[in-house]
KOLRO-534494 format. One record per residue: residue in three letters; x, z, y of N, C-alpha, C in turn. Coordinates in steps of 0.001 Angstrom, whole numbers, plus 524288, in hexadecimal, padded with zeros to 5 digits. Each point is the difference from the previous one (the first is absolute). Example, Ala and Ser with C-alpha at 12.3 -4.5 7.8 and 13.67 -1.06 7.14 Angstrom:
Ala8338681E787E9C67FC8680000804A68038480000804B0Ser7FEA27FD308041A803348003C804A67FCFE802DA80442
***
This chain:
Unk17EBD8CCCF2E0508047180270802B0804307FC16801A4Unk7FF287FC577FEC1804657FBAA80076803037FDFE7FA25Unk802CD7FAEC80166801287FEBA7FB0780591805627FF62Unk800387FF3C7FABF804F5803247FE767FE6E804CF7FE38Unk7FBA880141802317FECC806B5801507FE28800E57FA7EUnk800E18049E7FEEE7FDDD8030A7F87E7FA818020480185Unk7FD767FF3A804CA7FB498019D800237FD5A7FAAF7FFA7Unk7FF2E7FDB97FB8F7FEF37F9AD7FF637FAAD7FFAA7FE42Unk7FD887FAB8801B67FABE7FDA27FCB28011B7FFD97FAA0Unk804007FFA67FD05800547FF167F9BF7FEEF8055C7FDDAUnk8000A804D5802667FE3D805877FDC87FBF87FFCD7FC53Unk7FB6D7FD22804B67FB2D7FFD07FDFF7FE967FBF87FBD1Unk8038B7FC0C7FE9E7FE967FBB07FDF7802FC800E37FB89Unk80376804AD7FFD18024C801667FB5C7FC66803C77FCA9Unk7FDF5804A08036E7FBE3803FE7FE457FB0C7FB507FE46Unk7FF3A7FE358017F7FB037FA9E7FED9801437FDC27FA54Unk803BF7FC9E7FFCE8039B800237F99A7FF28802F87FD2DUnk80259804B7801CA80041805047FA5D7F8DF801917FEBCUnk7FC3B7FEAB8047F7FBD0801B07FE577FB307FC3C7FD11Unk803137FAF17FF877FD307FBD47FBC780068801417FCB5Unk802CA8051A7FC368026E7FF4A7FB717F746802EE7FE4CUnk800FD7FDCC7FA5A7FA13800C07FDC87FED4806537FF0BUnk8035D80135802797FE65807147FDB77FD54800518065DUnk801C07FD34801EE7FCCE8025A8059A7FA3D7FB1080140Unk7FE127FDFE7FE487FBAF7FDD0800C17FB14800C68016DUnk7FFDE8064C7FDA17FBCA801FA801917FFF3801B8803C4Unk8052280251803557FE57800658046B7FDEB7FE02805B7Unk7FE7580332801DC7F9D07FEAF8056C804FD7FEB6804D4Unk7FE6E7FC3D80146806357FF8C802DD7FD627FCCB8075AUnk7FDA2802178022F7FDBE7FF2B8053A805317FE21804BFUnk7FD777FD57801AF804BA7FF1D807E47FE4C803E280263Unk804968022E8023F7FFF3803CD8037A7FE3A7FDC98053FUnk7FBDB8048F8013A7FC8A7FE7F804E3804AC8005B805E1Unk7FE1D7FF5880479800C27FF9B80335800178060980268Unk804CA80329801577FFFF80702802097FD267FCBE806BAUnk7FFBB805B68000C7FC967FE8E8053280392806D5804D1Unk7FEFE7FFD68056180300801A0802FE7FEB0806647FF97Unk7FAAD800B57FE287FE1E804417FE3780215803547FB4FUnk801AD7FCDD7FC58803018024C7FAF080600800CB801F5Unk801D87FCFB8058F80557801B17FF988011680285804A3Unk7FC9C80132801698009180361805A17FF67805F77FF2DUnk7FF018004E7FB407FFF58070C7FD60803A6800397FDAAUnk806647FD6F80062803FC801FA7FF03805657FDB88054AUnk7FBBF7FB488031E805AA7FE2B803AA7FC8E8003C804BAUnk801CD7FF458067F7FD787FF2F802FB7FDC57FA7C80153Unk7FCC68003C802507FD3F7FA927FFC98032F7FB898057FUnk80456803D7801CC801B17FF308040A806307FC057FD37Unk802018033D7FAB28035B7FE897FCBB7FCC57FA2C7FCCAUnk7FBC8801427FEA97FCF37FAE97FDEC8009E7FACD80301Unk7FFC480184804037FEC97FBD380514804FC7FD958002FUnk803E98039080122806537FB9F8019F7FFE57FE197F998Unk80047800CA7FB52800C47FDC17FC467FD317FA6C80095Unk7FA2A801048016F7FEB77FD2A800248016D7F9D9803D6Unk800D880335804868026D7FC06804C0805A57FDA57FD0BUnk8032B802C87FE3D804927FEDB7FD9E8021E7FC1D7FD37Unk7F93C7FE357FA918015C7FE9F7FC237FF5F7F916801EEUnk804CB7FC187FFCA7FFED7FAC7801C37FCB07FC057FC25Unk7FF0A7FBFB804C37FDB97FC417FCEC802307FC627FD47Unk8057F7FF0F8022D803C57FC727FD4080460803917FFB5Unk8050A7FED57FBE6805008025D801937FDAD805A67FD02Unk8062A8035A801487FFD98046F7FD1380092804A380489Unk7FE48804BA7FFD480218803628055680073806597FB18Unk805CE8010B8032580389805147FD9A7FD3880430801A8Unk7FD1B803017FD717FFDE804EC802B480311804557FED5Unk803047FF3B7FD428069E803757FF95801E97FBBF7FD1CUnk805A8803777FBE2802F67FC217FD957FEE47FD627FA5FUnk7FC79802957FF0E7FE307FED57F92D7F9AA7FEE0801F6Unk7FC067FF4C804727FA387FFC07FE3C7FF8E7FD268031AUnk7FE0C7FAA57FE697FF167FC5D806EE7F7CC7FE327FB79Unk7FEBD7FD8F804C87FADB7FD7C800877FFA97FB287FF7EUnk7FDEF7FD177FD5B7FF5A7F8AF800FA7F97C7FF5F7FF5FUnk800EE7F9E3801107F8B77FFE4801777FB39802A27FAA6Unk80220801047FD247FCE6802857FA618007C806157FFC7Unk801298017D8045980232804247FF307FC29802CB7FFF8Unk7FE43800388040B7FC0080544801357FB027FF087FD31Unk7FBBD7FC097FE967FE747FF0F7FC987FFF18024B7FB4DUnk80459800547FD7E801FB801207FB6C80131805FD800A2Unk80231801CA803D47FF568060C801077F9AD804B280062Unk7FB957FA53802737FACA8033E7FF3F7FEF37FF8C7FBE3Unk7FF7F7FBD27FCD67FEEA7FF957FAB38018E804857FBFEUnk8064A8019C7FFF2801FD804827FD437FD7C803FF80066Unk7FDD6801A9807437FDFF804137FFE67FA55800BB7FE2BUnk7FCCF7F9A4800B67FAF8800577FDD5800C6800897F8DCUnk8038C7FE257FFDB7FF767FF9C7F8447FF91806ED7FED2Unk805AC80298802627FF13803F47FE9A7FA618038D8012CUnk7FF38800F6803C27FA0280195802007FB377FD027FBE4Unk8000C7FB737FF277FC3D7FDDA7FC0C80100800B47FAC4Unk805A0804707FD7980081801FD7FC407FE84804D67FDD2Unk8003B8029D8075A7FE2F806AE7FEC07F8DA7FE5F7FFA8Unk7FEB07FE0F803047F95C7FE577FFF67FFD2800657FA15Unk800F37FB8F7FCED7FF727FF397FA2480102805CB7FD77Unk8040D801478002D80100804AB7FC137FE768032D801F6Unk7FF218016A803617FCF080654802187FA2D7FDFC7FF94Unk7FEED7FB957FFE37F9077FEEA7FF6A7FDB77FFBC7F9E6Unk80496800FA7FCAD8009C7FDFE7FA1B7FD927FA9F7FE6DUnk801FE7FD72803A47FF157FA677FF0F805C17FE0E7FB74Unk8037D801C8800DD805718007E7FC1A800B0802AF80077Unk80288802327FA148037A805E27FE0180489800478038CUnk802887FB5C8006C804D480087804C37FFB67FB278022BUnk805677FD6780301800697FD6B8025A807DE7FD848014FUnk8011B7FAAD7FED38050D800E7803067FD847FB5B80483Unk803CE7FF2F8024C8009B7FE5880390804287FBED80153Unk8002B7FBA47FF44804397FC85801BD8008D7FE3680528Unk8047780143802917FF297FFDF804FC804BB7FFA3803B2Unk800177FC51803B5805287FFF6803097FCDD7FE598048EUnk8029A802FA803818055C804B67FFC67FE3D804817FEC1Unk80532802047FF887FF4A806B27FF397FF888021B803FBUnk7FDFE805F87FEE08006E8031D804CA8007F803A07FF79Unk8056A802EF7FCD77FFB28046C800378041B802588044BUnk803D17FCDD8029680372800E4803077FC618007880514Unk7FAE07FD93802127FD9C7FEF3804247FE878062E801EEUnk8023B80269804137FFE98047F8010D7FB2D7FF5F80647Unk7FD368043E801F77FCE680011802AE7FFB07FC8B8033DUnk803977FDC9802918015F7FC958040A8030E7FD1A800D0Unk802FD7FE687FA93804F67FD007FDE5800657FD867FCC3Unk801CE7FC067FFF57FE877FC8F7FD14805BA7FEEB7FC6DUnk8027C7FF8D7FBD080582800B27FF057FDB07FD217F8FCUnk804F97FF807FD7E80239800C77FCAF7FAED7FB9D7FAA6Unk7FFF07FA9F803297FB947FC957FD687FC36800F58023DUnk7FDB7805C0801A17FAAD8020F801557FD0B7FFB9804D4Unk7FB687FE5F7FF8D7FE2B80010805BB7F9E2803D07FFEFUnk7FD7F801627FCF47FD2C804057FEE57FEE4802F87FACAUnk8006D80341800B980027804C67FC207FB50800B37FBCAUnk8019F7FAC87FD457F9F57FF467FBC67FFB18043E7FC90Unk802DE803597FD8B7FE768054D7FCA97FC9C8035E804EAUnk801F68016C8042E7FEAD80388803087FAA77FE948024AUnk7FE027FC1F8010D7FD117FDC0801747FA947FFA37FB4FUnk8028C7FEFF7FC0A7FCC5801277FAD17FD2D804D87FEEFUnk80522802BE802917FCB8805A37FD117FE9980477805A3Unk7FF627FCC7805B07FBFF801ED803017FB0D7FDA07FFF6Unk7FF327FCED7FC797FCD97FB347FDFF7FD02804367FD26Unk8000F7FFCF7FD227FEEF8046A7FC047FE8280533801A5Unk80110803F9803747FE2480288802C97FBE57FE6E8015EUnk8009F7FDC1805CF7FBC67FDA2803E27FACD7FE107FD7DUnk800E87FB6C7FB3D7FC177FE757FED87FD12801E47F9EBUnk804998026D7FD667FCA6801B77FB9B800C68054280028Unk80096802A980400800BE8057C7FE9D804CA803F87FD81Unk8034A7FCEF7FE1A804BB802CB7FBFC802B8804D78047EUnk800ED8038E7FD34802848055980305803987FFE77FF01Unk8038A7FD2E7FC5F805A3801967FDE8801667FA037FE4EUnk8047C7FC56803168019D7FDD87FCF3806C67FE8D8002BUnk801457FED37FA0C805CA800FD7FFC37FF517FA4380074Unk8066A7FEC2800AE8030B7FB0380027804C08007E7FF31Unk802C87FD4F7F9A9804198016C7FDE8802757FA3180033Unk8052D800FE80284801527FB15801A8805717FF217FD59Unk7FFEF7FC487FAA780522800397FD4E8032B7FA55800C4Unk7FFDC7FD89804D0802547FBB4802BE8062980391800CDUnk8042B7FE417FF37805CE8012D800AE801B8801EF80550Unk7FBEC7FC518037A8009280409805AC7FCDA8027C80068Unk800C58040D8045A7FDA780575800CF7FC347FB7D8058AUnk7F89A801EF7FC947FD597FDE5805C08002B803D280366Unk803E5800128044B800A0803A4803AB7FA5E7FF218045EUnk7FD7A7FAC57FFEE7FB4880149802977FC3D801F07FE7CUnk7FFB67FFA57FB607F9F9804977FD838026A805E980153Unk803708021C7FF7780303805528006C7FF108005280619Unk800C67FA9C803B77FE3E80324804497FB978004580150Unk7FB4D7FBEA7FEF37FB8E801EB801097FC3F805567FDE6Unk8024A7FF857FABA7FBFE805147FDDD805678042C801BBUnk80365800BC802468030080437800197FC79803E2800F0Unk7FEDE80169803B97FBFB803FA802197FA1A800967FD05Unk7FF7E7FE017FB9C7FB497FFE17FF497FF0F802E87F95AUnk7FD4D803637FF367FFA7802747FB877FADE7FE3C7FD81Unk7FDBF7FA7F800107FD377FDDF7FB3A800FB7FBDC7FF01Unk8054A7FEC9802018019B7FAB67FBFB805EA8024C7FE45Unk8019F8002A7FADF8041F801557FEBC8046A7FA687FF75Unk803F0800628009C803D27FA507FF98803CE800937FD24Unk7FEDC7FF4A7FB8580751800F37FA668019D7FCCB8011CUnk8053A800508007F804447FAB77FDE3805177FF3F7FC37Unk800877FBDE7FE1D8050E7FFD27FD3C8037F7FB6580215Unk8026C7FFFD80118805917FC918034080561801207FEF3Unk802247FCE9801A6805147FFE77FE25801E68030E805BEUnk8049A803868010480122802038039D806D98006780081Unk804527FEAC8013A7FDE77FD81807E07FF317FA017FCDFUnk7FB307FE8C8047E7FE997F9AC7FFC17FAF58010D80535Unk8010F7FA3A802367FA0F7FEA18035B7FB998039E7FE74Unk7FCCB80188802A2801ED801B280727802528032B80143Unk801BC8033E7FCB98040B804B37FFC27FCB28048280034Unk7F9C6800697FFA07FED78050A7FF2F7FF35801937FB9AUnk7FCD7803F17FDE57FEB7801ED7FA72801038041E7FD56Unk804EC8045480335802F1803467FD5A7FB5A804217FE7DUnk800A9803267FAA87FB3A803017FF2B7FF05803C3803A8Unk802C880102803F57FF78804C2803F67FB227FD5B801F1Unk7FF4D7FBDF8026F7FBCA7FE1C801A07FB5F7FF767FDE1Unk7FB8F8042D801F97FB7A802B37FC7D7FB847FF4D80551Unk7FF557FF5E802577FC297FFC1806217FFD0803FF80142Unk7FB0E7FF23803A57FEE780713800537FCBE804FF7FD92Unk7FDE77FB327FBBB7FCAB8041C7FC26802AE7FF0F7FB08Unk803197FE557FDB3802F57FF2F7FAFF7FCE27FC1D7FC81Unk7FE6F7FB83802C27FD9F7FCC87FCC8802A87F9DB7FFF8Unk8052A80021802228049C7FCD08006D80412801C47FBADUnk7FFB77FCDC7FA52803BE8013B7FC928029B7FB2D7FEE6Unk805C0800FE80148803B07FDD87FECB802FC7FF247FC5CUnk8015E7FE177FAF2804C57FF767FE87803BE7FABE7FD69Unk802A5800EE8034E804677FBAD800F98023A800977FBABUnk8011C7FA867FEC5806677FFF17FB1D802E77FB5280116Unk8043C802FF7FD8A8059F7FCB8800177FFD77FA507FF57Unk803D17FD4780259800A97FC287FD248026D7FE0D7FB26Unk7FD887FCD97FD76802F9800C47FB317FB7C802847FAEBUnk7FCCC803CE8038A7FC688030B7FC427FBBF7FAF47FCFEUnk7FEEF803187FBAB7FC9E7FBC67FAC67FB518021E80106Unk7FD7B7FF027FB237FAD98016B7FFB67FFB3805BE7FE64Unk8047A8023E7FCCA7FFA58045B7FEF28007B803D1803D0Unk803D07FFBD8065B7FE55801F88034F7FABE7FECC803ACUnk7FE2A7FA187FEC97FBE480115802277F91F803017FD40Unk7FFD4800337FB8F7FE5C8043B7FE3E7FF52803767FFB4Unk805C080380802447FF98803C7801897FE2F8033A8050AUnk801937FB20802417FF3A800E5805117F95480092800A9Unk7FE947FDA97FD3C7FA557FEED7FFBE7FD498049F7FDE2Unk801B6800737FA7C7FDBB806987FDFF801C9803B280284Unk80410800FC8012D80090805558031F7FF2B7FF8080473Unk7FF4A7FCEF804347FE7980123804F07FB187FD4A80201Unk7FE287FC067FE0D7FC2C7FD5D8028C7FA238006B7FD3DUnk8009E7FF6F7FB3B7FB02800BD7FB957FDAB8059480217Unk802F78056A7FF017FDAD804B2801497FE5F7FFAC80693Unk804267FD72802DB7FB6A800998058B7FD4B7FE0A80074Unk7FDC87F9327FD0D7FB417FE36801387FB32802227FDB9Unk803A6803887FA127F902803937FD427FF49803FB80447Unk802FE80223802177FE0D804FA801BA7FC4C7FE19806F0Unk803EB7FBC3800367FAE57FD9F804117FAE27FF09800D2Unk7FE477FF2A7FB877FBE57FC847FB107FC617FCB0805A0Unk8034C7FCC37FF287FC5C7FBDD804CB7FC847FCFE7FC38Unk7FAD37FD60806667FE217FD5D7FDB07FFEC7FA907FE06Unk805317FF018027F800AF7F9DA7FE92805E9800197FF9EUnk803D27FCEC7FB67803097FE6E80185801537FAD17FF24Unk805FA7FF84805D17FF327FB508013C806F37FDAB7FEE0Unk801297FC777FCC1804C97FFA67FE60803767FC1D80588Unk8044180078801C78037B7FE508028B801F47FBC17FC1CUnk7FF5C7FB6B7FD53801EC7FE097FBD5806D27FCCB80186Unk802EF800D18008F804307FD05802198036F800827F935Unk800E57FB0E7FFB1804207FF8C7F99A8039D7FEBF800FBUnk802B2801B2805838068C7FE40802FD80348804157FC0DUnk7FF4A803CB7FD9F800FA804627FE208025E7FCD47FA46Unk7FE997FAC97FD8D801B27FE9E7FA80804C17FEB4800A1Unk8026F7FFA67FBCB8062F7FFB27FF408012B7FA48801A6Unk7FCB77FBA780143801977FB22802007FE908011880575Unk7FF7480204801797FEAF7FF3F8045F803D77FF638047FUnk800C17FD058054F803D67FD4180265801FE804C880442Unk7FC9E8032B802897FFD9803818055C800EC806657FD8AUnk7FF52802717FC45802578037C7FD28803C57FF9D7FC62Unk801DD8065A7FD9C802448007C7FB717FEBD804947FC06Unk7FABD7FF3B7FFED7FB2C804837FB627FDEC7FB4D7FCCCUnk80283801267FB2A7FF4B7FE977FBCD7FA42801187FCBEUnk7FC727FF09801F87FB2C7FFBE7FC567FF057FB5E7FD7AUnk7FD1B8003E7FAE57FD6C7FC077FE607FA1C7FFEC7FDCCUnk7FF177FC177FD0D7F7BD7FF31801307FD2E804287FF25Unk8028C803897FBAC80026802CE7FC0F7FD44805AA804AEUnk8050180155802E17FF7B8040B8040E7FCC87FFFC8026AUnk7FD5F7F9FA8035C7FB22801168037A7FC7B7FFD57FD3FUnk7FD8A7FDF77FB4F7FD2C801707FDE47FF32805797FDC4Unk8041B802C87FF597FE0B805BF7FD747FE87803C480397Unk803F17FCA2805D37FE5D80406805297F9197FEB9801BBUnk7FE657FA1A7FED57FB3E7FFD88018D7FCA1802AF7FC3BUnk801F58011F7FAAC7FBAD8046C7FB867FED68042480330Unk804DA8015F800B27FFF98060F802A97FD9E80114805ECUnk800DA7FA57801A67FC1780159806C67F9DB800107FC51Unk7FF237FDD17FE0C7FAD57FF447FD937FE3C8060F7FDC9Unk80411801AF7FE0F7FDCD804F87FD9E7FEB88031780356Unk801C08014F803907FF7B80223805847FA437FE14802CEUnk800467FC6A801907F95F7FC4E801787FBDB803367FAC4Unk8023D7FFB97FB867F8FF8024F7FD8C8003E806847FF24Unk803DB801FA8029F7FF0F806F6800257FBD98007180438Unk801D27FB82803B47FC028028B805657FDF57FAFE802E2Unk7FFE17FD397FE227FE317FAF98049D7FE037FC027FAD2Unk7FD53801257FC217FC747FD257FCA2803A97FB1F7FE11Unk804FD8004D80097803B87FA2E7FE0E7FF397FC8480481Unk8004C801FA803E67FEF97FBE080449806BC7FE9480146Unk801DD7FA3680118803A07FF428022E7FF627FA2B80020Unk804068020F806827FEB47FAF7803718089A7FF547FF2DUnk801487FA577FE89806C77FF807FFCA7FF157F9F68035BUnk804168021A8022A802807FBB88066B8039E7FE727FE6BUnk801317FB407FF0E804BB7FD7A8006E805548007B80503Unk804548031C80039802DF7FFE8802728041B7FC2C7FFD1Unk804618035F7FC40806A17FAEB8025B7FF677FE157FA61Unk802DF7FF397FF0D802D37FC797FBAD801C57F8C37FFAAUnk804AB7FFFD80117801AA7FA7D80087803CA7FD4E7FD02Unk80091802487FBB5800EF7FB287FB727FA187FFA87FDF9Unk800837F9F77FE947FBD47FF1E7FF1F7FF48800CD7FA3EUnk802AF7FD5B7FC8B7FF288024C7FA557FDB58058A7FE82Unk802B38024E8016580187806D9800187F9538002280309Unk7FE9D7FF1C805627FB57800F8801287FADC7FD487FCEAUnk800407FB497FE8E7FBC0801327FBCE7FF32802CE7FD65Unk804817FFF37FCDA7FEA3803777FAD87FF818055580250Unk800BD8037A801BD801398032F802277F8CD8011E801EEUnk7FE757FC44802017FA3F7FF08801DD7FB727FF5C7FB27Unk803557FE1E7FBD17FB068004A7FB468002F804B77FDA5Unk80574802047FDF17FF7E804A57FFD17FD548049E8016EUnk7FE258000C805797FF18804A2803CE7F9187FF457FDCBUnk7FDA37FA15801257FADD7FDF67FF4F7FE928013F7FC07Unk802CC7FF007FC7A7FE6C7FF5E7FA6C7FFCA808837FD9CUnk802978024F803B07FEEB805BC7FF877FC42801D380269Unk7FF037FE5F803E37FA2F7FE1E803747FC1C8026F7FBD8Unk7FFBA7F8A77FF1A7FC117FE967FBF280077802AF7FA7CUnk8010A803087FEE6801AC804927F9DA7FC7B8051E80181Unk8028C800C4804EE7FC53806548027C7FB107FE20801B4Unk7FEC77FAE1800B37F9FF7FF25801507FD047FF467FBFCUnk801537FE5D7FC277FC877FD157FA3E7FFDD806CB7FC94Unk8041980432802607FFE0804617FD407FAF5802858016C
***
């Protein structure tokens, strides 16, 4: 993104750190393949593919608004995200792994049908889980996205669509300014709920048991697919929602519990925001290491 920017190369090299530690050794840890125009053309136009593509420079940096520009690694690094994720649902829907995360930059949950905004330049959850459809068949899949911003581009692609459901938890008002719970699509499979700033883990818990847990059981998809963003911890630089390791890990028990009512423990988790880096490791072993608890169960 340029120097300065909190959407940085050290994300990954921090999540990389926290995952030497010896409790994680055993895990199967593959390079994300190469997405291809076919996996992302069933959520953007191939017409939107193309100027990105024309867009992205060979030298130098180019703005495509005020917070998301392109440099020569860019786009590269954008198919890759989308192939990792797609080469995650393959694995776990093939039961090649119990689950799957995903380390991955950039994000894309802001990447709306034909827009590119907010770090994002394609919509790797959304893309994941028409992935999943198309190629393994799944009829139902949720995507619970507990990144501090509201991905207003997954909300618009599945808006209209009643077999992918989209929870969220965000901090509200903050970037992009959507999220309010009124916003449900057109079949009620858009659940929202926003919290304050300021709110802990104990509102985000709640927020979680009372509104999001009961709509993803009653959904009972066949895959779910986590929005992972840890911008939401109490260090964190671009909010003011106080979570800590503690919280995303109990929220990832509970997406998990959800995955083995109806989708055999299948889950596919995407790395979204998070830019302190301390706070995002740990924050990242935590989530893994709950992963890896519901898989060995």
């Amino acid at each position: 993104m340029g120097p300065g920017h909190p959407e940085q190369p050290d994300r990954l090299r921090a999540i990389e750190q926290a995952l030497e530690q010896e409790s994680f050794h055993l895990l199967a840890r593959e390079r994300a393949q190469r997405g291809t125009d076919a996996q992302i053309v069933r959520c953007h136009p191939e017409a939107y593919l193309r100027t990105l593509e024309e867009a992205a420079p060979k030298t130098g940096v180019v703005h495509l608004d005020g917070d998301t520009s392109m440099m020569p690694g860019t786009w590269e690094a954008a198919l890759h995200a989308v192939g990792g994720a797609c080469q995650a649902v393959d694995e776990v829907m093939t039961g090649k792994a119990a689950n799957a995360f995903v380390a991955m930059r950039p994000p894309g949950h802001h990447a709306e049908t034909s827009t590119p905004m907010g770090f994002c330049f394609f919509n790797n959850a959304a893309i994941a889980a028409r992935h999943a459809q198309a190629v393994h068949g799944a009829e139902r899949v949720a995507i619970m996205d507990f990144d501090v911003h509201h991905g207003n581009g997954t909300q618009d692609i599945f808006w209209a669509d009643k077999s992918v459901m989209y929870a969220s938890t965000h901090q509200m008002p903050l970037y992009p300014g959507t999220g309010a719970p009124g916003e449900t699509g057109e079949h009620g499979t858009i659940v929202n709920a926003p919290l304050t700033a300021g709110s802990g883990g104990d509102m985000f818990r709640a927020a979680m048991s009372e509104r999001v847990l009961p709509a993803l059981l009653a959904f009972r998809p066949d895959l779910v697919i986590i929005s992972a963003g840890f911008d939401a911890h109490r260090r964190d630089p671009l909010a003011q929602i106080n979570l800590i390791e503690e919280d995303f890990a109990w929220a990832t028990a509970r997406l998990m519990d959800v995955a083995d009512t109806s989708a055999s423990g299948r889950v596919v988790s995407l790395l979204e925001g998070g830019y302190d880096l301390l706070a995002l490791g740990r924050s990242v072993a935590a989530h893994v290491s709950a992963l890896m608890r519901g898989s060995a169960a």
